[in-house]
MMTF fields as JSON, N, C-alpha, C and O atoms, coordinates in Angstrom:
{
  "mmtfVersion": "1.0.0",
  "mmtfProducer": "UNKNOWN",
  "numBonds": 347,
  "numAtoms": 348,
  "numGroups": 87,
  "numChains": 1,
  "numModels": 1,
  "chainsPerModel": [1],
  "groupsPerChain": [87],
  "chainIdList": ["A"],
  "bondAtomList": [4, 2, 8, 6, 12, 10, 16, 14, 20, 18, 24, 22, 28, 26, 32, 30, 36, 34, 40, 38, 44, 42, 48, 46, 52, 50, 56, 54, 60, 58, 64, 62, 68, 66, 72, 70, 76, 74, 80, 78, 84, 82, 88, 86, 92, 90, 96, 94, 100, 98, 104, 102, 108, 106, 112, 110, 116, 114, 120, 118, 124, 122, 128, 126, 132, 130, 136, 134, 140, 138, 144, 142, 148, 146, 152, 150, 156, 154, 160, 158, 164, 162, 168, 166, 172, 170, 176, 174, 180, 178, 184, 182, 188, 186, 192, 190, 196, 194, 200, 198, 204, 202, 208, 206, 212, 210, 216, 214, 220, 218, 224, 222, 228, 226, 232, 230, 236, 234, 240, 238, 244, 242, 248, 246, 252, 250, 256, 254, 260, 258, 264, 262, 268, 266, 272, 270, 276, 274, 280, 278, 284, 282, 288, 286, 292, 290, 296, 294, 300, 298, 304, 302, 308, 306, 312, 310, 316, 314, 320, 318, 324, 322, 328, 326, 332, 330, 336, 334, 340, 338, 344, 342],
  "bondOrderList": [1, 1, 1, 1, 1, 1, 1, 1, 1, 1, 1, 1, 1, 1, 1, 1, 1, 1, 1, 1, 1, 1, 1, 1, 1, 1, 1, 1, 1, 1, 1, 1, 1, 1, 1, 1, 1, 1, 1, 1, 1, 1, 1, 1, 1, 1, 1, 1, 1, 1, 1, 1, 1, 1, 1, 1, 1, 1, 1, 1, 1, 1, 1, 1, 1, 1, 1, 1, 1, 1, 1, 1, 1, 1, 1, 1, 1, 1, 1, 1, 1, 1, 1, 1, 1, 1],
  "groupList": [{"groupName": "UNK", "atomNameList": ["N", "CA", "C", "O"], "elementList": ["N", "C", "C", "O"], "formalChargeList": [0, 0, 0, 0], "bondAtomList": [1, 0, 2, 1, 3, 2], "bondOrderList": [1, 1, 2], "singleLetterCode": "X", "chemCompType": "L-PEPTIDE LINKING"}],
  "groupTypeList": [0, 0, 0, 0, 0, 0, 0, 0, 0, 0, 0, 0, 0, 0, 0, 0, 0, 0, 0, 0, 0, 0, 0, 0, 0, 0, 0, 0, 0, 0, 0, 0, 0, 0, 0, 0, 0, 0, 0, 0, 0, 0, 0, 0, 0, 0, 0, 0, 0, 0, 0, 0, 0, 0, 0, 0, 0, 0, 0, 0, 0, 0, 0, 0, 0, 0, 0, 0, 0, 0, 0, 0, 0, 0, 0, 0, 0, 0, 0, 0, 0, 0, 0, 0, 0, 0, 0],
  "groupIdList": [1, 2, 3, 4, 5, 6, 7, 8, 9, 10, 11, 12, 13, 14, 15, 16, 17, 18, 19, 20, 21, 22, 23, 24, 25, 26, 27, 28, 29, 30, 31, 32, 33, 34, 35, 36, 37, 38, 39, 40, 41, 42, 43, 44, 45, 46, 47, 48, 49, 50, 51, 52, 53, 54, 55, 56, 57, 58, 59, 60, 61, 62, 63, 64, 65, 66, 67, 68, 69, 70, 71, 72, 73, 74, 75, 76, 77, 78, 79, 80, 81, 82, 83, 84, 85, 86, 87],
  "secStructList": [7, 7, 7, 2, 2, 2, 2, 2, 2, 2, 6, 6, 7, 7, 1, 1, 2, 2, 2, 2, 2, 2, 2, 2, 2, 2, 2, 2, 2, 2, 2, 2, 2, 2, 2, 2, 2, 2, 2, 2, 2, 2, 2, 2, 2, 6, 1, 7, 2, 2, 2, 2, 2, 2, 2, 2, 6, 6, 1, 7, 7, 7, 2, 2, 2, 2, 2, 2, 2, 2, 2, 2, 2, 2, 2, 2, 2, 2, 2, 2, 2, 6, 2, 2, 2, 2, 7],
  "xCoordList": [-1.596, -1.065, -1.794, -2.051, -2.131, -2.855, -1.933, -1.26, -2.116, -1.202, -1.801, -2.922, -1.27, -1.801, -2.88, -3.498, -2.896, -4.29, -5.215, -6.153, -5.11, -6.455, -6.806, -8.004, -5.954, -6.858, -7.309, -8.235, -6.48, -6.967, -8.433, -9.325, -8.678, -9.635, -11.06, -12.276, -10.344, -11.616, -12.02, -13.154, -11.003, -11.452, -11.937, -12.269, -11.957, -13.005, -11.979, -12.604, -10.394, -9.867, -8.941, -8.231, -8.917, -7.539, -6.207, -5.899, -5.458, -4.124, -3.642, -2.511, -4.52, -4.708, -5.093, -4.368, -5.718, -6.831, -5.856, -5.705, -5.157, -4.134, -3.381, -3.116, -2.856, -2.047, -2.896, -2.537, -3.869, -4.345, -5.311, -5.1, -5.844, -6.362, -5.515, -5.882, -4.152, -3.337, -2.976, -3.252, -2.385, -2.105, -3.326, -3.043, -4.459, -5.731, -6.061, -6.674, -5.556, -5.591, -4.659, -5.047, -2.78, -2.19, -2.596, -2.709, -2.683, -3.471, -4.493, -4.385, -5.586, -6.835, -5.64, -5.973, -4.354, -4.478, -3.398, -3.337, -2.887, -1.994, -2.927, -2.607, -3.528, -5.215, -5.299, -4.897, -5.857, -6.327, -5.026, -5.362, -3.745, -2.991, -2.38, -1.747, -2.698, -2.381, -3.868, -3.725, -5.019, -6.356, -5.791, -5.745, -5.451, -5.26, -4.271, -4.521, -3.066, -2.136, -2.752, -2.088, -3.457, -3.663, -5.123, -4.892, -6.213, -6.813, -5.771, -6.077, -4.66, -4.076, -3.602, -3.253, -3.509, -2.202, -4.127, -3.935, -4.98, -6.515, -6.692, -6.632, -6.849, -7.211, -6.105, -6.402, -4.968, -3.984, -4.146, -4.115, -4.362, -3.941, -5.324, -5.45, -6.126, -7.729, -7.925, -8.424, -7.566, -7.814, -7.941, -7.911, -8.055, -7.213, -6.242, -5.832, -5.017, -4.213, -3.851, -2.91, -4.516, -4.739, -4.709, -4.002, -5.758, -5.708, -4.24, -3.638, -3.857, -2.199, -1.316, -0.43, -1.17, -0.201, -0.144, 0.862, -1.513, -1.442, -0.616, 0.351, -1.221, -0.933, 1.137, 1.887, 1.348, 2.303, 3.544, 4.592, 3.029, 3.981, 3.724, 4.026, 2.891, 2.802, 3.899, 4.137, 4.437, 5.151, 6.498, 6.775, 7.073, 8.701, 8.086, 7.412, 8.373, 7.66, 8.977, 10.136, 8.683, 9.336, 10.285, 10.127, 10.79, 11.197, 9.848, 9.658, 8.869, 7.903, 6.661, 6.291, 6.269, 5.789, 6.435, 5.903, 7.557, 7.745, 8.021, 8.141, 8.037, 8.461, 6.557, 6.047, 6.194, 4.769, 3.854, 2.914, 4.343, 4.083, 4.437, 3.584, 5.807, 6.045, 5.545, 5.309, 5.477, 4.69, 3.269, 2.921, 2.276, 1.421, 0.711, -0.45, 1.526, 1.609, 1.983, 1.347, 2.953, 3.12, 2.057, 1.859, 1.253, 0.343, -0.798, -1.815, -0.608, -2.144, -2.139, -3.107, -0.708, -0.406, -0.351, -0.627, -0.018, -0.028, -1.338, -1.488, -2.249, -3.693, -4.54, -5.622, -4.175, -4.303, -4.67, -5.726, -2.706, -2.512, -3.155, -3.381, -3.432, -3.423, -5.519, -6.274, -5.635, -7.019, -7.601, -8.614, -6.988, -7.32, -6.219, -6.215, -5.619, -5.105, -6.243, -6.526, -6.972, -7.79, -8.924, -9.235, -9.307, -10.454, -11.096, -12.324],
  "yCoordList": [-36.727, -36.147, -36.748, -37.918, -35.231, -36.303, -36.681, -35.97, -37.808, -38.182, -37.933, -37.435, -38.188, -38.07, -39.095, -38.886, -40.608, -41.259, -40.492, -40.073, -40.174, -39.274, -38.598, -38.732, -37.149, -36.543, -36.774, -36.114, -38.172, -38.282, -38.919, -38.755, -39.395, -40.277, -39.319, -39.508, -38.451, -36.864, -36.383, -35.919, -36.455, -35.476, -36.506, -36.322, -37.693, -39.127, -39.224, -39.353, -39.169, -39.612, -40.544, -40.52, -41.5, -42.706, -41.773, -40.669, -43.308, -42.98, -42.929, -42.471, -43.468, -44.333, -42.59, -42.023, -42.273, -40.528, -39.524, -38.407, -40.122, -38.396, -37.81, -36.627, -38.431, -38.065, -37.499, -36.361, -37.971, -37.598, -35.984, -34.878, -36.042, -34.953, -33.718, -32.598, -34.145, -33.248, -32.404, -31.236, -33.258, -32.708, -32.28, -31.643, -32.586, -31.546, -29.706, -28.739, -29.863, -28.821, -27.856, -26.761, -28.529, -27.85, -27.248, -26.064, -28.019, -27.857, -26.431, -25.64, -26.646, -25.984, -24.274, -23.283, -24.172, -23.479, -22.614, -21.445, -23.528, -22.848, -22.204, -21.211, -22.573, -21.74, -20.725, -19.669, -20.737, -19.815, -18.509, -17.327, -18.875, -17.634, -16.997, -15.941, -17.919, -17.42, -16.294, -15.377, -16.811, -16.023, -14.53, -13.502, -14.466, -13.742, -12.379, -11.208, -13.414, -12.404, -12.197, -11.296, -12.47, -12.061, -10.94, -9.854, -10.94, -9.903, -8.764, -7.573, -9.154, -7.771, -6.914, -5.794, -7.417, -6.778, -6.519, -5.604, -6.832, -6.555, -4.939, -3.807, -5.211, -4.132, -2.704, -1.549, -3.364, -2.313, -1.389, -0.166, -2.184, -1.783, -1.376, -0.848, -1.53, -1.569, -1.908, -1.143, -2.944, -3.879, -5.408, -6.066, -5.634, -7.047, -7.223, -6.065, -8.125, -8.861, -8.516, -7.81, -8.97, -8.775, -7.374, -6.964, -6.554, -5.041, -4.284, -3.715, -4.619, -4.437, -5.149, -4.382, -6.126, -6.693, -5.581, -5.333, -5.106, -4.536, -3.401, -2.99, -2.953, -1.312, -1.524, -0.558, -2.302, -2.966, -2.862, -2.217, -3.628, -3.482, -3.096, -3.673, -1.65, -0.798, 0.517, 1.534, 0.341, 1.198, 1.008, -0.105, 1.744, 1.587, 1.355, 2.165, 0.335, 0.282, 0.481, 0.352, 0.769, 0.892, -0.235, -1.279, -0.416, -1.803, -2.638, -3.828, -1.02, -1.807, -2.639, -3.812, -1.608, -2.613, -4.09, -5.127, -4.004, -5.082, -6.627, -7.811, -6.059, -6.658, -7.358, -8.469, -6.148, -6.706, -7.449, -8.227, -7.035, -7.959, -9.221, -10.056, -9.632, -11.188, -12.105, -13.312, -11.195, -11.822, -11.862, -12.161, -11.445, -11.248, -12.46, -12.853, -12.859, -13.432, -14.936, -15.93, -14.93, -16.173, -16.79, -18.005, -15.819, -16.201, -15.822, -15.522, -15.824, -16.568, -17.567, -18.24, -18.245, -19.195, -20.608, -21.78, -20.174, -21.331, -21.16, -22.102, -20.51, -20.126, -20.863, -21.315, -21.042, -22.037, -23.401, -24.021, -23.877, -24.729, -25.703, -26.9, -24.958, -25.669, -26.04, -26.966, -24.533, -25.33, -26.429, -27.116, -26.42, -27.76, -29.226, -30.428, -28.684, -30.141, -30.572, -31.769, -29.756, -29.872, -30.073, -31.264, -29.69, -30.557, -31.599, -31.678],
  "zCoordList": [51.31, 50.092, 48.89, 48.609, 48.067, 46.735, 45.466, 44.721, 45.496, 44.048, 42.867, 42.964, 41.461, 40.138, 39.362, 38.318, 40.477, 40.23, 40.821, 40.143, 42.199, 42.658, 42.085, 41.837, 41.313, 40.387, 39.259, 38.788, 38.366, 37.243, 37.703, 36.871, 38.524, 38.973, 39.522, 39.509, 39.892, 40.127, 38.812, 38.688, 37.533, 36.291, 35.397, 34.226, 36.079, 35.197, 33.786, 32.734, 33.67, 32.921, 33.21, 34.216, 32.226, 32.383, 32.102, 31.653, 32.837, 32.136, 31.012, 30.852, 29.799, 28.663, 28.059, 27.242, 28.356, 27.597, 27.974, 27.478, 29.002, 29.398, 28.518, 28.733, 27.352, 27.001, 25.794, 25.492, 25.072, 24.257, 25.171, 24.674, 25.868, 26.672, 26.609, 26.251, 27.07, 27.154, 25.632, 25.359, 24.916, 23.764, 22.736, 21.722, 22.975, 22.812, 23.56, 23.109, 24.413, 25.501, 24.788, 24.382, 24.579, 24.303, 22.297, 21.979, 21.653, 20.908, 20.33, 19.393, 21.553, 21.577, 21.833, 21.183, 22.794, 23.555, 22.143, 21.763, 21.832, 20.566, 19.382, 18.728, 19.305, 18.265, 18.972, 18.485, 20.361, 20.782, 20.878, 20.96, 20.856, 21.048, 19.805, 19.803, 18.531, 17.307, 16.415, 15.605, 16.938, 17.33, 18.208, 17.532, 19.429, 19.935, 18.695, 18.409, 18.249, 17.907, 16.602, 16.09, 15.98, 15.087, 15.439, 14.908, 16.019, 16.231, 16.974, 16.919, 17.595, 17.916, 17.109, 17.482, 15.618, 14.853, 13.749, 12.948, 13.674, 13.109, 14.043, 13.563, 15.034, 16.483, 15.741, 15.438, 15.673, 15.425, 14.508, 14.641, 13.338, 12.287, 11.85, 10.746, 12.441, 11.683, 10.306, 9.481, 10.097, 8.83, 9.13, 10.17, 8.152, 7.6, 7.417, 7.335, 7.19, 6.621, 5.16, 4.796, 4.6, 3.27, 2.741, 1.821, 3.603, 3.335, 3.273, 2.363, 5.079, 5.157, 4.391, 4.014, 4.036, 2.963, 1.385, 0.721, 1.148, -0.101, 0.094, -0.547, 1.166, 1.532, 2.24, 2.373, 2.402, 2.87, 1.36, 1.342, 0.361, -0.556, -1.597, -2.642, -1.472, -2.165, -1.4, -2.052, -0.105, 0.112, 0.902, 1.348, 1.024, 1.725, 3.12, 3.758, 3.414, 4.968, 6.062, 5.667, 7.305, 8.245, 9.182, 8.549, 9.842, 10.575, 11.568, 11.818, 12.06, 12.894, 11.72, 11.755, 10.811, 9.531, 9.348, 9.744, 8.742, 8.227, 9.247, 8.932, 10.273, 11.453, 12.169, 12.309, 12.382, 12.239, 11.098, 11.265, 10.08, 8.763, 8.737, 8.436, 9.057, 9.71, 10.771, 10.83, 11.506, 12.357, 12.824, 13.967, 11.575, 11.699, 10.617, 10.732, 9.733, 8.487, 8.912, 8.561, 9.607, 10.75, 11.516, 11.501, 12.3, 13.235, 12.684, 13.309, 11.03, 10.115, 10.029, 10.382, 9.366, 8.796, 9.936, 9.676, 10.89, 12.172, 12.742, 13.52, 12.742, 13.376, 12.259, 12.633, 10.907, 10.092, 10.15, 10.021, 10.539, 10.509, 11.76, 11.581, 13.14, 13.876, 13.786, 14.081, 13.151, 13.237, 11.998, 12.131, 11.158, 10.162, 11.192, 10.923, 12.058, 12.783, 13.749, 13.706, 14.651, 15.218, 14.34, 14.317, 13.956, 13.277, 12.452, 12.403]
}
């Protein structure tokens, strides 16, 4: 049976780096899915952000608008944040 020294010991990391390894990974992986949601709602909408925000409250928007407007505005703002943490 392999234990958790054997593999840290296969991926050439300490016990000392794991934790920092790890919370890099999770990190890297939270960028990458605020990236994701935000080209989906780009893909969608065929704009920008910015474009849709104008066009956004210049009009009575719908529940899926404004609903996608939050959360699109969200997963700028954390797609942001996480990459000025990472770097």
């Amino acid at each position: 049976m392999i234990n958790s020294e054997t593999i840290l010991e296969q991926l050439q990391i300490s016990k000392e780096n794991l934790l920092n390894e790890v919370s890099l990974l999770l990190g890297k992986q939270q960028l990458a899915e605020y990236r994701m949601e935000t080209e989906y709602f780009e893909k969608k909408y065929q704009q920008t952000f910015a474009e849709f925000n104008q066009a956004f409250q210049a009009q009575t928007a719908n529940y899926e608008m404004e609903n996608d407007w939050l959360n699109w505005k969200f997963a700028l703002e954390s797609f942001a944040y996480w990459q000025k943490l990472l770097s």
